[in-house]
C-alpha positions as CSV (number, residue, x, y, z in Angstrom):
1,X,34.5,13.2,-20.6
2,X,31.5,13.9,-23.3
3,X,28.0,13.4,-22.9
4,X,28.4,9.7,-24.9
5,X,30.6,8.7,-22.2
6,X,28.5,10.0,-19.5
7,X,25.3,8.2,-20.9
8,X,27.6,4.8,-20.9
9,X,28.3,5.3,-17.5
10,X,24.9,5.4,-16.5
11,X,23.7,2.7,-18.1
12,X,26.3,0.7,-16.2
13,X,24.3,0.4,-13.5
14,X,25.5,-0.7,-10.1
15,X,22.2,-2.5,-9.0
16,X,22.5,-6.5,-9.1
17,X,19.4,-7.5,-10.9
18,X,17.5,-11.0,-10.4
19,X,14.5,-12.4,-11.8
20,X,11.5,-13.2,-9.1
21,X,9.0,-15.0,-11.2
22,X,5.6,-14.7,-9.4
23,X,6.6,-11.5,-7.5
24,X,4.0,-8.8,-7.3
25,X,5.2,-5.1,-5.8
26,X,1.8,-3.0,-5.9
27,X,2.1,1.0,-6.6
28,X,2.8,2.7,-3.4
29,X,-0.9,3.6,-1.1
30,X,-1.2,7.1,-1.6
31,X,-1.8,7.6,2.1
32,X,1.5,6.3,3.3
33,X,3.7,5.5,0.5
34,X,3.7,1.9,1.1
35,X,3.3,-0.6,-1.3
36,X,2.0,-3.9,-0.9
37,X,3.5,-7.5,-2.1
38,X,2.0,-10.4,-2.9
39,X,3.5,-12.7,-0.2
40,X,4.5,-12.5,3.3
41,X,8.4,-12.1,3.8
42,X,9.9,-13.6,7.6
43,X,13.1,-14.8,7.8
44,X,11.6,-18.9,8.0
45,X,15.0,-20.3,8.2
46,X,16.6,-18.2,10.5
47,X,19.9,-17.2,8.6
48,X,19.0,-13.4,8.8
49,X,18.0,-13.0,5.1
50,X,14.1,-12.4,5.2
51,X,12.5,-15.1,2.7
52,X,9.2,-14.7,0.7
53,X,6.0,-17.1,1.5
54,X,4.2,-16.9,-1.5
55,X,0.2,-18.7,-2.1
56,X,2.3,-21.9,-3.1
57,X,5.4,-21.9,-1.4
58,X,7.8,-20.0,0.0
59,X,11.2,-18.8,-1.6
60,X,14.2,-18.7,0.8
61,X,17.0,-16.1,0.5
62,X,20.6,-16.7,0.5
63,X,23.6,-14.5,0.4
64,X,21.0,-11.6,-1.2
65,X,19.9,-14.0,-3.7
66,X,16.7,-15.9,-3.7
67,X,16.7,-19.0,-5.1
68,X,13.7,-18.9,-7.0
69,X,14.3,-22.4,-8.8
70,X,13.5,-24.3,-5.4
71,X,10.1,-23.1,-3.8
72,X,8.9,-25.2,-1.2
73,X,5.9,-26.0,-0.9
74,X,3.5,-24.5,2.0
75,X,2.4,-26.4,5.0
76,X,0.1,-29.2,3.6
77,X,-3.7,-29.5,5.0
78,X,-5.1,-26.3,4.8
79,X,-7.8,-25.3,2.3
80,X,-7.9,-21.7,1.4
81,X,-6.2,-21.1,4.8
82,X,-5.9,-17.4,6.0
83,X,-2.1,-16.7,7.3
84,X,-0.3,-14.2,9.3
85,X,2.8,-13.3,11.4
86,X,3.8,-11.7,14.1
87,X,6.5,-9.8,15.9
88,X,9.7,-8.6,14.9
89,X,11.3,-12.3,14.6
90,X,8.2,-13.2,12.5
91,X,9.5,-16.4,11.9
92,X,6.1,-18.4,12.6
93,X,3.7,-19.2,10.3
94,X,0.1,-18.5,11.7
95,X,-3.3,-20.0,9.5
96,X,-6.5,-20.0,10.2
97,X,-8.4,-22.7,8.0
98,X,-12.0,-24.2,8.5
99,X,-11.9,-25.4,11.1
100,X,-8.3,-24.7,13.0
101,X,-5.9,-22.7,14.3
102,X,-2.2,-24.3,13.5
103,X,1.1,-22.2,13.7
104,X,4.3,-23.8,11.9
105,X,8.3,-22.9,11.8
106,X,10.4,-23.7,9.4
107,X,13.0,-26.8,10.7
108,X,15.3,-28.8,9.6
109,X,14.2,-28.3,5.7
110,X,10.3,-29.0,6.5
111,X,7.4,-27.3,8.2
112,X,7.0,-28.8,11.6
113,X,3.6,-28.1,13.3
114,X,3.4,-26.2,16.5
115,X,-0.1,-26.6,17.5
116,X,-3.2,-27.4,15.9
117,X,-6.4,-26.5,17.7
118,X,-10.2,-26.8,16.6
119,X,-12.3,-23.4,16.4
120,X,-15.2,-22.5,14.8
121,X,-14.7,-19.1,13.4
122,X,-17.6,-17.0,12.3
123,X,-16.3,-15.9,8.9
124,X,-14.6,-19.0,8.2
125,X,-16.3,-21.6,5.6
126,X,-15.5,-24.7,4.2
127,X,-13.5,-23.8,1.0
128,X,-14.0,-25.0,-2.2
129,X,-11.7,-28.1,-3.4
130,X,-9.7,-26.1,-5.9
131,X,-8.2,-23.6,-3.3
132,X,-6.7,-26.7,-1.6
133,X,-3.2,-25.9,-0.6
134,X,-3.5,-22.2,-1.4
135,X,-2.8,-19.8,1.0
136,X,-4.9,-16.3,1.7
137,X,-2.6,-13.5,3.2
138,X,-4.8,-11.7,5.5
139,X,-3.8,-9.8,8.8
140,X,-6.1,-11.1,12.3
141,X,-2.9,-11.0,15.0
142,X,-2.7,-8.5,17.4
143,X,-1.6,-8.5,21.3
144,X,-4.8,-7.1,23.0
145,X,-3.1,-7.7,26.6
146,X,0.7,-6.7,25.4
147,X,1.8,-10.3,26.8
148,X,4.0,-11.4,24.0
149,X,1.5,-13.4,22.9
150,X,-0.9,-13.0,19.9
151,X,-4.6,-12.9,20.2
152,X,-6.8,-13.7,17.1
153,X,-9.3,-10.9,16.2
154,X,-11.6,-11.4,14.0
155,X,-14.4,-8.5,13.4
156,X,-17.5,-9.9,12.1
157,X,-21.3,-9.0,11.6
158,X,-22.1,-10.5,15.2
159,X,-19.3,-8.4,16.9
160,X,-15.4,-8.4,17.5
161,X,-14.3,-11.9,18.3
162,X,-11.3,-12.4,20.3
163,X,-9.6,-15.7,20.1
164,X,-6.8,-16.2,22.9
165,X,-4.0,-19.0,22.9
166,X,-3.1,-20.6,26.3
167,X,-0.5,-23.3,27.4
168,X,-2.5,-25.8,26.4
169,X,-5.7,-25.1,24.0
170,X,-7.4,-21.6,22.8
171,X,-9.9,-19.9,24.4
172,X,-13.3,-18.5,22.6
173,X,-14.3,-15.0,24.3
174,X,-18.1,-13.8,24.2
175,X,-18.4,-11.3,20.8
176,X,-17.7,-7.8,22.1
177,X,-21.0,-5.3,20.4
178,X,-19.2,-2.5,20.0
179,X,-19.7,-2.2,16.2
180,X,-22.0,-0.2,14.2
181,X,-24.1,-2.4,12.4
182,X,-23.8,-3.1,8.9
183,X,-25.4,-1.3,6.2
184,X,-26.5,-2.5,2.2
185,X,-24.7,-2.4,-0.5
186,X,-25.9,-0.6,-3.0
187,X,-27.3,-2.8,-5.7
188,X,-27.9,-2.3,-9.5
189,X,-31.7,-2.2,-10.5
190,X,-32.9,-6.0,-11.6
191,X,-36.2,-7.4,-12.5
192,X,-38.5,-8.4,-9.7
193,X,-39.9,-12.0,-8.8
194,X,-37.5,-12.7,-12.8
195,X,-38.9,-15.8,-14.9
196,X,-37.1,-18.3,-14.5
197,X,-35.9,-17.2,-10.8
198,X,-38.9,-17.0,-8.6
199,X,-37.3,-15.9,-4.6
200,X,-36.5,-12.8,-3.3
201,X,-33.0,-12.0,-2.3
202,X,-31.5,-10.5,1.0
203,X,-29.5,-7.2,0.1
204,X,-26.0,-7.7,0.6
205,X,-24.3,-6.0,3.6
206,X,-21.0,-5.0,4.3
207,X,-19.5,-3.3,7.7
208,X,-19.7,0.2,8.2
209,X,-16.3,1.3,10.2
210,X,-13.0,1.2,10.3
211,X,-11.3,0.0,13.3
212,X,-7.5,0.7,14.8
213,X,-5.4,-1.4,17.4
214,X,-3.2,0.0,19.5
215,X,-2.7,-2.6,22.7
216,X,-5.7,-2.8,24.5
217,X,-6.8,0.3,23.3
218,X,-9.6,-0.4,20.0
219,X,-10.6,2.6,18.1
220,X,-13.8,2.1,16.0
221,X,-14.4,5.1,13.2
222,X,-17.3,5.5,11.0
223,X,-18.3,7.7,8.3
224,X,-21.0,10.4,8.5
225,X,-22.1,12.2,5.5
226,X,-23.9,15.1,5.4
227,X,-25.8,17.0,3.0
228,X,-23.5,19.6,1.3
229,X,-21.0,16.6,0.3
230,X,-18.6,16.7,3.1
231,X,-17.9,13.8,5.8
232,X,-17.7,13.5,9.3
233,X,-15.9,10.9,11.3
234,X,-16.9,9.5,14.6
235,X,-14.6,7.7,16.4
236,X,-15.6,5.7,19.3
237,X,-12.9,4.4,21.9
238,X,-12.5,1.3,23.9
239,X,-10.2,-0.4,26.2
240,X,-10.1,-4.3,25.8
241,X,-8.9,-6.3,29.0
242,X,-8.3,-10.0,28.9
243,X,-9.1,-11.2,32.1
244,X,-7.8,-13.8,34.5
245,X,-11.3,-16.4,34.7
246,X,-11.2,-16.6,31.0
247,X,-13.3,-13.1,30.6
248,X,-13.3,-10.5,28.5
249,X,-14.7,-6.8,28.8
250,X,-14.6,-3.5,27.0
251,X,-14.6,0.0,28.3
252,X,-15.4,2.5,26.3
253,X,-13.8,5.9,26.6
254,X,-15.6,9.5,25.8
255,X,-16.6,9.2,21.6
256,X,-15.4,11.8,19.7
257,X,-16.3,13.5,16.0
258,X,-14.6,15.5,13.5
259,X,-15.7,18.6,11.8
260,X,-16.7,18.3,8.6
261,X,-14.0,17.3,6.3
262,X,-13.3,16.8,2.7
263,X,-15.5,13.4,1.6
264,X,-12.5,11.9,-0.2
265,X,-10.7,12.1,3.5
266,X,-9.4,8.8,5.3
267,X,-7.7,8.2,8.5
268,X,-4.1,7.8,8.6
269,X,-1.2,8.4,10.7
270,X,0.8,11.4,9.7
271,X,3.2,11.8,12.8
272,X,3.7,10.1,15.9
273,X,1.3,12.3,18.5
274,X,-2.1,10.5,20.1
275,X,-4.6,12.2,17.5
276,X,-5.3,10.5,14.4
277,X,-4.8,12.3,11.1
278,X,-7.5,12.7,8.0
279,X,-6.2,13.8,4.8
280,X,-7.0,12.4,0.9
281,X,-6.6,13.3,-2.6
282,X,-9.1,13.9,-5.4
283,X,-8.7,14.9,-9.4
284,X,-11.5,16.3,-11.9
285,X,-11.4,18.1,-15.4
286,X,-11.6,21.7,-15.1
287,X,-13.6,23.2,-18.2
288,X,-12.3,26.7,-17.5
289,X,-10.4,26.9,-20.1
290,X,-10.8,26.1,-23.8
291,X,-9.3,22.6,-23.3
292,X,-10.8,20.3,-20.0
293,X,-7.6,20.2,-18.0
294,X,-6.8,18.1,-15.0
295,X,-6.9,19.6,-11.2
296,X,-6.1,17.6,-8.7
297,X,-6.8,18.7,-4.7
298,X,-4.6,17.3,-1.8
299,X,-5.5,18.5,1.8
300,X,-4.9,17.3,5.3
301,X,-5.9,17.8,9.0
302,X,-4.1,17.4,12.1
303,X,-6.3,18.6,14.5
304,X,-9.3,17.0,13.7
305,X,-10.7,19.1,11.2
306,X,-10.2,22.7,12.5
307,X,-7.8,23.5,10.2
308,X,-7.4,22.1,6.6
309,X,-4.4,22.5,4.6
310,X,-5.2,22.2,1.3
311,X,-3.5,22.3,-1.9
312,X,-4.6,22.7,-5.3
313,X,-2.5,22.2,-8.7
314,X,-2.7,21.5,-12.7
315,X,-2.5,18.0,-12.4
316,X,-3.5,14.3,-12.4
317,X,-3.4,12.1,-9.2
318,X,0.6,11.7,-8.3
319,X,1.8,8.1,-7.5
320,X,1.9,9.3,-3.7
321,X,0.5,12.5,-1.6
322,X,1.7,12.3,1.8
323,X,5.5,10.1,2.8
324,X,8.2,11.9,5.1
325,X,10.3,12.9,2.2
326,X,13.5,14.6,4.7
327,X,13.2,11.0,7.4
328,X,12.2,13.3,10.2
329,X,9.2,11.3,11.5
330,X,6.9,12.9,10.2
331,X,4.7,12.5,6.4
332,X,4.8,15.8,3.8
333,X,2.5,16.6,1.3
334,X,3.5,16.2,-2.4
335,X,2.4,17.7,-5.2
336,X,3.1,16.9,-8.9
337,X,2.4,19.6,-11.5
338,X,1.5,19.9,-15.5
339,X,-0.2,22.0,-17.4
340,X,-2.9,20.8,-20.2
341,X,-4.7,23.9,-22.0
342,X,-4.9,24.0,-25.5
343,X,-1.7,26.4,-26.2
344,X,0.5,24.9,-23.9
345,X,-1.0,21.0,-25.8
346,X,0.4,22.6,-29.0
347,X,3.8,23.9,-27.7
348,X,4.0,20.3,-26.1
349,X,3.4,18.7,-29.8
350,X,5.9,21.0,-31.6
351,X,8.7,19.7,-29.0
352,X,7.6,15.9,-28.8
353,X,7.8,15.5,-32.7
354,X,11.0,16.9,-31.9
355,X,11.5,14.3,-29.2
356,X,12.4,17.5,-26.5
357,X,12.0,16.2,-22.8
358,X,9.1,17.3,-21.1
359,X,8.9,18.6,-18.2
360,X,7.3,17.3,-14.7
361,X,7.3,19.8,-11.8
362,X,7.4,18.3,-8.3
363,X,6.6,19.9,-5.2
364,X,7.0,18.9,-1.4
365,X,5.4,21.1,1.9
366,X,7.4,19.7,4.8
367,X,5.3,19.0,8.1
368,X,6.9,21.2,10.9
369,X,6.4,19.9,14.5
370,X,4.3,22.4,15.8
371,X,1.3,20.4,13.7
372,X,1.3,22.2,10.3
373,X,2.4,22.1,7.1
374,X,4.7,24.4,5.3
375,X,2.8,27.3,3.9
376,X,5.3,27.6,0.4
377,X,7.0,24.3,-1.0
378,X,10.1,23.4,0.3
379,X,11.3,21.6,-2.4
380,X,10.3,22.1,-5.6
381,X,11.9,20.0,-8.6
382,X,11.2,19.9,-12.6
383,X,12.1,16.6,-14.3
384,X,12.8,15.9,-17.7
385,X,11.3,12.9,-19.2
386,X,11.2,11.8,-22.8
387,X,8.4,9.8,-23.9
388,X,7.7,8.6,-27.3
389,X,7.2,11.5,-29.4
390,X,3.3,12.5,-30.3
391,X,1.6,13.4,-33.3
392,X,-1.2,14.7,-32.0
393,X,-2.8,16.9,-29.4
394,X,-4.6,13.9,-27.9
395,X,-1.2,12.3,-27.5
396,X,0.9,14.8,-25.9
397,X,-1.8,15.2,-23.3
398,X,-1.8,11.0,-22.8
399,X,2.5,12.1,-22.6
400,X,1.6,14.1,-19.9
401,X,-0.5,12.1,-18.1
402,X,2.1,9.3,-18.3
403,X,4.4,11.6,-16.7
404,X,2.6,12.7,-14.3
405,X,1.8,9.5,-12.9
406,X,5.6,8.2,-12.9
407,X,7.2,9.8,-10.5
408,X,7.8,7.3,-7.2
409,X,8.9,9.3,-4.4
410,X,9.1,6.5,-1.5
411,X,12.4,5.0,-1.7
412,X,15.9,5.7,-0.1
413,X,18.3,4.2,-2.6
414,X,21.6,5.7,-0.5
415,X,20.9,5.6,2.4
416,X,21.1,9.1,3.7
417,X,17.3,9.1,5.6
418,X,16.0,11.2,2.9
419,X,13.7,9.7,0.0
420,X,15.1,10.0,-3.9
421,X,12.8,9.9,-6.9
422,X,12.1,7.7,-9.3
423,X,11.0,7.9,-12.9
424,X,10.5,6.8,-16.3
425,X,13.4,8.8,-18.0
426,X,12.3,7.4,-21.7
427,X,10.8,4.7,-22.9
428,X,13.4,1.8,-22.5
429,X,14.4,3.2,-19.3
430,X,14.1,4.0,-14.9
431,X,15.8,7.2,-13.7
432,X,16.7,7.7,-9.9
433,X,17.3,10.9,-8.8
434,X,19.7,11.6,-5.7
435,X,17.6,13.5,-2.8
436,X,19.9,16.7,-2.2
437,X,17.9,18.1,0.2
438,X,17.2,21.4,-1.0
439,X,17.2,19.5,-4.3
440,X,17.5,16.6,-6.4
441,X,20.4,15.4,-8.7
442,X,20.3,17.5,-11.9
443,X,20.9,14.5,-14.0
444,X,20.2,10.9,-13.1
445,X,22.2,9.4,-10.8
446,X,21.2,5.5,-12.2
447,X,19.6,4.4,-15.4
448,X,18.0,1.1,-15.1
449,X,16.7,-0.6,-18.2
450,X,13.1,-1.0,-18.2
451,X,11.2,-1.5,-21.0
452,X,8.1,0.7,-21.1
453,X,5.5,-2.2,-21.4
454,X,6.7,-2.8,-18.0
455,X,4.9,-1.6,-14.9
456,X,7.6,-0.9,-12.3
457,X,7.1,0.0,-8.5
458,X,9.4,0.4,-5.6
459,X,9.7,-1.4,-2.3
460,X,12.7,-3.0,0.1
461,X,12.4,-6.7,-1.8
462,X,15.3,-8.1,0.0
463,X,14.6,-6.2,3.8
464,X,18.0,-5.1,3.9
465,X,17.3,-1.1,4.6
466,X,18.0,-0.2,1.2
467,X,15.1,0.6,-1.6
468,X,14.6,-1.7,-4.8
469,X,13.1,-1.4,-8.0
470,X,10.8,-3.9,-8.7
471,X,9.8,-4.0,-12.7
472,X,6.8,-7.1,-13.6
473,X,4.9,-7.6,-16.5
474,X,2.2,-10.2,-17.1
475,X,2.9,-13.2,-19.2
476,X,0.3,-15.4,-21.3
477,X,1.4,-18.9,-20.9
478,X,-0.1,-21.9,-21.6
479,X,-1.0,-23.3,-18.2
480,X,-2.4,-19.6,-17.8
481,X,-1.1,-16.0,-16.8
482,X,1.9,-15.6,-14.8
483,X,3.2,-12.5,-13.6
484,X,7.1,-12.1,-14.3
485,X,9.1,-9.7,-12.1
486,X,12.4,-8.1,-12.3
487,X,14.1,-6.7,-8.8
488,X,17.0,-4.2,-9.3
489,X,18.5,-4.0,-5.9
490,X,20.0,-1.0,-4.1
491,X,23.4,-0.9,-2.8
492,X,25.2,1.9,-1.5
């Protein structure tokens, strides 16, 4: 078979496509390799396909195809509502509104209200009149007491509130103070006592921690700067108990700190042990050589700062740093590669006016379970990619950069447990590479067509175990912008 034939095949591709209009897949964090949708998905109408609740309806899913032409619309009565679910079933709808608490289900083609219980929350406002009907997708379940039942937490200002629903109405614990308090934002400089404007303003405040659930167990962290740039973290521990007289109290467990860490550090979970993990990314231009080139640092910590592994490479910020590339339970570090100095720039532009594929180098260190990293990479991969040809040096480095910035290594599109990359192979067109093992696929292994004006992620739209490609573009219309999206779904 020649190479014509080949490239036929592989623009057959297997995927089923559908159009999703309104469907937003976000780029993956680079923390976890997650990405983040616009809408909650639950299976609402219990046939086993998970739907999608959007801000003004929800599209249900039938026989892996949603039917996008018949949106209902969202529980009526709640202005700018806050929503969330809970559980594995996840097939109740929970909202806080001004006002209320109210949880629906989906029966009998309608929403049928569960409860509907008056609260006064402390972050809660009465909305304005054009967010009626609208819905806000914001996370406050969690079950403090592990009873099977959610509690509603809200932090705030004055404390963490805990909300708690009985048989029969909710219950309003006393704030627990064990925040930090808040600190100002920093503001731009602005005319004193202005004409025109004569008060003084508050500065505005925002919270100063991060805090982690875990049962009854509440981890607050905070940031501590120091002096030479670096960051410390200071994590406080409490144990929450409900108790039976309609109670609550908090005991707090001995506070710990880290040692000083990178500042662009964040807490994250990189494995399933007790500790939590710290570990970020950061890029600059290097001016070391004749041409400023792109460096890019990766590093982690498992062991609260004592030991750092850090990494350093020729290269712009990749899509995603840290994901568990082999499915062994535990994240990896990955690196992406290119080099930008001024001899290399020129070679680049001699081969792109040719249209030769350029090359994009990928590297993965495998966390071991002894609490390290690899010290060499244990998989290393160069791409090709063909982009649109440059006539300039300025525009083989923007080539570059494109490239290096395209490579989505979150997905499992074959379901072996190990994650395949994805990639703009040329302008009109998505590449997925095959995960090997010790390698990737040398050539593609799909083709999907998508035009390069589109912004592409990848996610599980459909919640059936197998990674999609999600393709959207915005679209000017005249009742405003709406976002179109085009879902390629994997099969085996």
């Amino acid at each position: 078979m020649n190479a014509l034939a080949v490239a036929g095949l592989l623009m057959a591709s297997a995927f089923p496509e559908q159009d999703i209009p309104g469907l937003r897949v976000s780029a993956p964090n680079q923390l976890t390799g997650l990405a983040a949708f616009n809408c909650l998905r639950a299976d609402f109408d219990g046939n086993g396909e998970l739907d999608l609740l959007f801000d003004d309806g929800v599209v249900f899913q039938q026989g892996g195809q949603f039917l996008t032409e018949s949106k209902a619309p969202p529980p009526s009565g709640n202005r700018g509502a806050l929503c969330d679910l809970f559980g594995e079933a996840a097939d109740t709808l929970y909202i806080r509104s001004a006002g209320q608490y109210s949880a629906y289900e989906w029966r009998d083609g309608a929403w049928a209200n569960l409860f509907a219980h008056e609260v006064s929350w402390p972050d809660i406002v009465e909305t304005e009149p054009d967010m009626d009907g609208r819905l806000l997708f914001v996370p406050f379940l969690h079950d403090l007491d592990e009873d099977g039942r959610p509690e509603v937490i809200v932090p705030h200002f004055g404390g963490l509130h805990v909300y708690a629903m009985g048989d029969e109405e909710m219950t309003a614990f006393s704030p627990l103070s064990i925040l930090p308090p808040p600190i100002e934002t920093p503001q731009a400089a602005a005319a004193l006592w202005p004409e025109g404007r004569r008060r003084i303003e508050l500065a505005p405040v925002r919270m100063n921690c991060l805090i982690l659930f875990d049962g009854p167990r509440v981890d607050v962290i905070t940031r501590v700067p120091d002096q030479q740039g670096r960051v410390r973290f200071r994590i406080k521990p409490y144990t929450v108990s409900l108790l039976g007289d309609g109670g609550i109290e908090s005991t707090s467990g001995p506070e710990w700190e880290t040692k000083p860490v990178p500042f662009f550090f964040q807490p994250v979970r990189l494995n399933a042990d007790d500790t939590i993990d710290f570990a970020g990314g950061a890029w600059e231009y290097s001016d070391t050589v004749g041409l400023p080139s792109p460096v890019h640092d990766t590093a982690a910590t498992l062991d609260r700062g004592a030991t750092v592994k850090w990494l350093r490479t020729r290269s712009f910020s990749p899509l995603c740093m840290f994901t568990d590339v082999n499915g062994d339970g535990l994240s990896d570090i990955i690196t992406e590669t290119v080099t930008l100095d001024r001899g290399r720039l020129k070679s680049l532009l001699r081969r792109r006016q040719r249209d030769d594929p350029l090359r994009q180098t990928l590297q993965v260190y495998f966390q071991d379970s002894r609490g390290g990293f690899s010290k060499t990479a244990g998989l290393t991969h160069s791409f090709r990619i063909r982009t649109r040809g440059s006539s300039s040096l300025e525009g083989a480095a923007a080539d570059a950069t494109g490239a290096n910035h395209s490579i989505n290594l979150t997905g499992d599109f074959n379901a072996d447990g190990q994650l395949d990359a994805v990639l703009r192979h040329d302008p009109e067109r998505i590449a997925i590479y095959f995960n090997k093992g010790s390698r990737f696929s040398s050539t593609p292994d799909e083709l999907l067509s998508v035009p390069k004006a589109w912004r592409w992620s990848v996610a599980d739209v459909n919640s059936d175990g197998m990674a999609d490609v999600a393709a959207h573009r915005t679209e000017t219309r005249e009742d405003g912008p709406t976002e179109m999206c085009k879902v390629f779904f994997g099969r085996e």
